[in-house]
N, C-alpha and C positions, 0 to 999 in steps of 0.2 A: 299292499298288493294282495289281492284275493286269491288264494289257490286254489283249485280243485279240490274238492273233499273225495273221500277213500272211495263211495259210489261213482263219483265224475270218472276217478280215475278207473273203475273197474270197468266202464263201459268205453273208454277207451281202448282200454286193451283186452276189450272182446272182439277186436280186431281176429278174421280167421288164421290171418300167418302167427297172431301170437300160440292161440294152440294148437297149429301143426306142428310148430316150434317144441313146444310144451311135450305132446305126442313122443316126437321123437327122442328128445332128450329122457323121457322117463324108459320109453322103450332103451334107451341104452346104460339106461342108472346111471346118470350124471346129472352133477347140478347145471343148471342154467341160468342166466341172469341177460335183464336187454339194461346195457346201461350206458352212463356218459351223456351225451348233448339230447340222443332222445327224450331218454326221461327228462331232464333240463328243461327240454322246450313243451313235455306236457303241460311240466306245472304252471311256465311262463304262455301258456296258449298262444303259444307260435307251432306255424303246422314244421313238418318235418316228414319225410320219407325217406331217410338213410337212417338206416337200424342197424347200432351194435351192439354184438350178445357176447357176450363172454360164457365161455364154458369152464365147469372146473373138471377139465379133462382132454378127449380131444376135439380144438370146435370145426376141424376139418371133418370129421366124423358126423357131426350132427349136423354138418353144411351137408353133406353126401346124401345123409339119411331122407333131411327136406328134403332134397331135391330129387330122389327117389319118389318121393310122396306124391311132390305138387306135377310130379310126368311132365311133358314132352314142352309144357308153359312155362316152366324154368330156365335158367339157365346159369350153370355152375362154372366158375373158377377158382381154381387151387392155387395157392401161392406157398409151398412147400417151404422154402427157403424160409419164409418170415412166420409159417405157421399158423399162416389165414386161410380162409377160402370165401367168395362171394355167392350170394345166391342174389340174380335179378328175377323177380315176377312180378309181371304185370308194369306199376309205376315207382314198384319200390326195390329197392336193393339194402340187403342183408348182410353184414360180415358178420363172420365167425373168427374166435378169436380165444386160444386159450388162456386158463386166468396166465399170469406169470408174474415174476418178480426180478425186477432191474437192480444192476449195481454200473457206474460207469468210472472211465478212467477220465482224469482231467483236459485233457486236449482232444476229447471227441465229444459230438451227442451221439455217437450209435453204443447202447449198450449193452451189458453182457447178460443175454438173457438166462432164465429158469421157469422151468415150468413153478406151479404157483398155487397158493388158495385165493378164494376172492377176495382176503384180507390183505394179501400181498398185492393184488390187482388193483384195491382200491387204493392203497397206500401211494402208490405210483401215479396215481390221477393226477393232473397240472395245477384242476381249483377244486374247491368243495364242491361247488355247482354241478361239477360235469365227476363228480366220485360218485354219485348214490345209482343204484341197483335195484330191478325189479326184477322178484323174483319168478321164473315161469313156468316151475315145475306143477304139478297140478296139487301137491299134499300144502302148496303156500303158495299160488299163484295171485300174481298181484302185491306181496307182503314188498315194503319198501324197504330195504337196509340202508343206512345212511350214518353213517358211523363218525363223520366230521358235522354232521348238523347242517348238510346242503342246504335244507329245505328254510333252515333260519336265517343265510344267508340270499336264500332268492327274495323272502320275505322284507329281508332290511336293504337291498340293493346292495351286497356286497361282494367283492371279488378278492378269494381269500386262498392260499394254500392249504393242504389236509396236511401237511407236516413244517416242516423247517422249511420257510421260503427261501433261505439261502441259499439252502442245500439244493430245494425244487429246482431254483435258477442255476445255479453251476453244473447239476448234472445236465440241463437240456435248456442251453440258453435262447433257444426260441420262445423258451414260455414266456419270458417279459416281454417279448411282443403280442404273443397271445393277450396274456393278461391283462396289455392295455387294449389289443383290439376287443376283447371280451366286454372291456368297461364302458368303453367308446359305440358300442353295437346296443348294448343293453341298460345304457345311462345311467350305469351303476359308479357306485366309488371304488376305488382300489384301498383294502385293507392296510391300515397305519402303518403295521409292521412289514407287510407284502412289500407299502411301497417306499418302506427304507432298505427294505433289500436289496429293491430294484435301482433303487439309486447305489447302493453298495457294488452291486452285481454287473455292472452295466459295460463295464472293458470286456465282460465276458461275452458279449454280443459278437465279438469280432471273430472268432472261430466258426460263427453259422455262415452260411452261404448266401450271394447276394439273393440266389434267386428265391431262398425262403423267405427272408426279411424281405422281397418285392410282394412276394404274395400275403403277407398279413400287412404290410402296409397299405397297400392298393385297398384288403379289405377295410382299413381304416378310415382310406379316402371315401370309399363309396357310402361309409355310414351316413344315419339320418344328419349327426353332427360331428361332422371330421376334425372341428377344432377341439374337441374333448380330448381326442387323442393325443393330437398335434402337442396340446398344450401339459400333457401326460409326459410325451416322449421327450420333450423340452425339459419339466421341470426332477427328470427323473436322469437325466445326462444321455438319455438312448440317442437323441436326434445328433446331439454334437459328434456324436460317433458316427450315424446314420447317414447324414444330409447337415453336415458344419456348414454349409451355406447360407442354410435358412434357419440354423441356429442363431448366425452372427449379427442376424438382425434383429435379438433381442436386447437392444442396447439402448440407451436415452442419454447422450451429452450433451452438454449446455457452457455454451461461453457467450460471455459480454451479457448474462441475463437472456439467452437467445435460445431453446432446445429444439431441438426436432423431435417429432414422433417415435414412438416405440413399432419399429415398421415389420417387427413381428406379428402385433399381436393387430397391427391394422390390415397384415396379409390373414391371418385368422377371420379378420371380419369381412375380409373381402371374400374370403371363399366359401364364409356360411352364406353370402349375399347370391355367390352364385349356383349354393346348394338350394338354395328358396328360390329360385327365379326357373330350374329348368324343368320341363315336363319331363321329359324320359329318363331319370334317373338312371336305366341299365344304360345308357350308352355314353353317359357324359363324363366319362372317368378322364378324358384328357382335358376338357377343356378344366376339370379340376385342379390339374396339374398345371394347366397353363396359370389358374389364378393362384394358386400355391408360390410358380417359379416366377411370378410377373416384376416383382420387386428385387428377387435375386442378385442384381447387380450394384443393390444401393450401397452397400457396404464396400466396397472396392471403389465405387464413381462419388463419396460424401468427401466435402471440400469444406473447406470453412474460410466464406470472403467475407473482408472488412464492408462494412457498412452495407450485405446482403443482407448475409448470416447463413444457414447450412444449405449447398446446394448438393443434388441429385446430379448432374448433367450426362447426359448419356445414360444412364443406367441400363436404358431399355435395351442398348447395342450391347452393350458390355454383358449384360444377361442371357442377349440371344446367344452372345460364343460362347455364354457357360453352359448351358444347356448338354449339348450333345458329351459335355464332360461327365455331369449327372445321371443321365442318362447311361452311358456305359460303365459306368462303376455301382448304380444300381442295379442292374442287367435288366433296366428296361429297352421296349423294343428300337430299335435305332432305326428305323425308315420312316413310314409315314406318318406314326404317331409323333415322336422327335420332330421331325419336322413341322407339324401341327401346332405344336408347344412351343417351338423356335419362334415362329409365325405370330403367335399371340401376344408372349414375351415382347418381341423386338416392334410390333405394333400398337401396343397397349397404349401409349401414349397420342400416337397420332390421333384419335378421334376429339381426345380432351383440349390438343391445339386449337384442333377445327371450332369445337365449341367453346373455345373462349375468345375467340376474335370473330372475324364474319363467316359465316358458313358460304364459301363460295363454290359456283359449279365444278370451277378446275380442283381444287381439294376436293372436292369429295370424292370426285372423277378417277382421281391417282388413288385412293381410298378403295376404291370398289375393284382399282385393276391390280392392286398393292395386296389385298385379302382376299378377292376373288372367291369360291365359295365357304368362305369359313368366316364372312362378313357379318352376319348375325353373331356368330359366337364372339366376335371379336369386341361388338358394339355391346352385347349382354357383360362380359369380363370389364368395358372400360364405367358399364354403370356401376356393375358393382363394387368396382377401383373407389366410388365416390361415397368416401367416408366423412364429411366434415360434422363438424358437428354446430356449423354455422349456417342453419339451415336457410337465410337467404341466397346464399352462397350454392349450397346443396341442392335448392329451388332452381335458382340459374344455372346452373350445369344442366340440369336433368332437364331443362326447356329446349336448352340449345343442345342436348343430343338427341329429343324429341324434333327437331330441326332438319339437323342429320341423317335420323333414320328414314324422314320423309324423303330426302334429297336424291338416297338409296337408292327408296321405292321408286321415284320418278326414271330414275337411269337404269333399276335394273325390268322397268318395264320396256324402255326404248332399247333394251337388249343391246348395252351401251357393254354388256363383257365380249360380244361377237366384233361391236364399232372399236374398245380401245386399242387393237392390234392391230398396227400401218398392216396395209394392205402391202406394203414390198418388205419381204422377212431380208433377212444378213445372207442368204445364198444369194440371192439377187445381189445386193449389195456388192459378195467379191466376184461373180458375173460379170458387173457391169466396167469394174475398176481393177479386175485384175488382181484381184489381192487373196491373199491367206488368209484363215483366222487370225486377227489381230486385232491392236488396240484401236486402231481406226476405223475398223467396224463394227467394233462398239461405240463409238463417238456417232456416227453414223445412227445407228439404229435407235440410241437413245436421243438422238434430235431429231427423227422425226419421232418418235413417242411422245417425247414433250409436246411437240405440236400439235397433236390428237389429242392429248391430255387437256390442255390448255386450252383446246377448241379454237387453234391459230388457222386451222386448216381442216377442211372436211376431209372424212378418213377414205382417200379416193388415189385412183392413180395417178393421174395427170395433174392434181396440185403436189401431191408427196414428191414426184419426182421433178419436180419443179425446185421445190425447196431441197431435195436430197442434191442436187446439180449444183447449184449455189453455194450449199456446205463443201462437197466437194471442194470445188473451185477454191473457197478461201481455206482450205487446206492442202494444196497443191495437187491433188491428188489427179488435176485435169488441169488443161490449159484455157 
């Protein structure tokens, strides 16, 4: 990896906020430092506009001072209680933050703080990477302190604690998820020792809160390759604590000579399949989760029949009821996106039926009113479901869902999602028969659906109620 040399980096931060920065901190004789993920992402020439500075004194003070400076284009917030304050201008935003030095007790991550030197400051750092410190006074401005050897570790891809990673993890066990989101973001390794800790450390996850472990996991998912992590979080115990669902399908048994797949690490390969296949990366965090949760249920639905050998059956329904379980005990969103994910899950299969027998109008038809607009994602998830490694096999699938998506094309141009809904809904239905919500009219409304589906009948009034009369009738519901 090429770093910046001492020139690159000076011109960098001949950025103007660095020396108003500079400016005020001298004017108040205190040291200052911008450090952590900033400087991290200089030397990895990834852009960044969130700056933190540490002050060895007060960094409320020298937030006040900028913001005095830069007048009416600023804008200040104080956070007294924790001993911050913000400054936004322009497209960046500033904390301030005095140095300090943590000690904690064993059943919390909040700990007991001390004001500090920037020895103590960097001590406290999570990895070597995000400890080093530039400094912005004007008698050393620019001067790097890096007292754990960050810069050797950005150089070798490595992600490493600045002290006892044992110790780093038990006092703040969010940082094994860091750690690995860190590795997983910047396709570095996890240090030998780090990641026996982490394996050591890892019961100690269960004192953080879901909604922390949602947000560094999430950021896991959206990496360029989420199975780096996936398979981090696995071989390190976090996932079996995290998500034991998709833990359980790291398994491989074998009878009569007979095994099945390892349906972990083939849900791994399905979801880098649908990390490479989507354009807009910012917004496809659920259908990631849908290829994540899509096998979900194999573990609970795996049988073992004589003269088969290992079946799946069901899995897909079985998966869609676990779903909203995961969901709530992750503290992810429970409305539309759960629902989205249920949808995938419990569909994921139907497209691969279709393509392996005839592609017929009426399947596809129930296909398009069954996924409705989330039919592309559905059809992108079931390709890249298509793992074999028998690639005539792998050819014919991917023909006959080329088949498929035509079949699509054709129905959702004849605007065939407006045609599959009988033109007579279930209030009509207990209208006409006198009835309640009940089970017979759902009987009712799902026969004439089939009949639109199946293209038994044009989706009109006078044949619907033609055949809704007749159903009737052979269920006594008339005379």
């Amino acid at each position: 990896m090429k770093l910046y040399s001492d020139k690159a980096l000076a011109k960098i931060l001949d950025k103007e906020i660095f020396h108003q920065i500079s400016d005020v901190a001298d004017q108040q004789g205190v040291e200052c430092y911008v450090v952590g993920g900033y400087v991290r992402d200089i030397f990895l020439e990834r852009p960044s506009d969130d700056i933190d500075v540490v002050v060895v004194g007060s960094g409320i003070e020298v937030a006040k001072g900028l913001k005095q400076l830069l007048g009416k284009r600023a804008h200040l917030s104080v956070f007294r209680n924790f001993g911050t304050a913000q400054v936004k201008y322009h497209d960046m935003e500033v904390e301030f933050v005095g140095a300090r030095k943590e000690s904690y007790s064993h059943d919390s991550r909040k700990p007991i703080v001390e004001d500090g030197t920037l020895e103590d400051d960097q001590n406290r750092r999570d990895f070597t990477i995000n400890a080093m410190a530039i400094c912005l006074n004007k008698s050393r401005f620019g001067e790097l302190v890096d007292p754990f050897n960050g810069i050797a570790d950005l150089e070798d891809g490595i992600i490493a604690t600045p002290l006892d990673p044992e110790v780093t993890f038990s006092d703040d066990p969010l940082r094994m998820m860091r750690c690995i989101r860190f590795a997983t973001q910047l396709n570095f390794q996890i240090e030998s020792e780090t990641f026996d800790a982490l394996q050591r450390m890892a019961e100690r996850i269960k004192i953080v809160s879901g909604e922390r472990i949602e947000v560094e996991f999430n950021k896991i998912m959206m990496a360029a390759h989420p199975s780096i992590g996936l398979e981090y979080l696995q071989r390190s115990g976090l996932l079996n604590i995290i998500l034991p669902e998709l833990s359980a399908l790291d398994i491989v048994e074998k009878r009569d000579g007979k095994a099945h797949k390892n349906n972990f690490y083939h849900t791994l390969e399905v979801l880098e399949n649908v990390v490479r296949t989507q354009s807009c990366p910012a917004s496809t965090l659920w259908l990631r989760w849908g290829a994540l949760l899509h096998d979900i249920g194999k573990t609970r639905s795996k049988r073992w029949e004589p003269g088969v050998g290992w079946t799946f059956h069901n899995h897909n329904i079985i998966g869609a009821k676990m779903v909203p379980g995961i969901f709530r005990r992750l503290k992810l969103p429970m409305g539309a996106e759960m629902k989205y994910v249920q949808k995938l899950v419990d569909l994921h299969m139907r497209p691969q039926v279709i393509a392996d027998s005839e592609v017929t109008d009426s399947a596809v038809r129930r296909l398009l009113n069954d996924a409705g607009d989330d039919i592309d994602d559905l059809m992108t998830l079931c390709e890249a479901d298509i793992t074999s490694k028998n690639e005539v096999r792998k050819k014919m699938f991917l023909e006959n869902f080329r088949m498929v998506r035509e079949k699509l094309v054709d129905l959702q141009e004849k605007d065939y999602k407006r045609l599959l809904q009988p033109v007579i809904d279930g209030n009509e239905i207990m209208e006409m028969f006198h009835l309640k919500p009940s089970r017979e009219v759902g009987v009712l409304k799902q026969y004439l659906k089939d009949a639109v589906l199946d293209n038994r009948v044009v989706n009109e009034r006078e044949p619907l109620m033609q055949l809704l009369l007749e159903k009737a009738k052979q269920m006594g519901l008339v005379s």
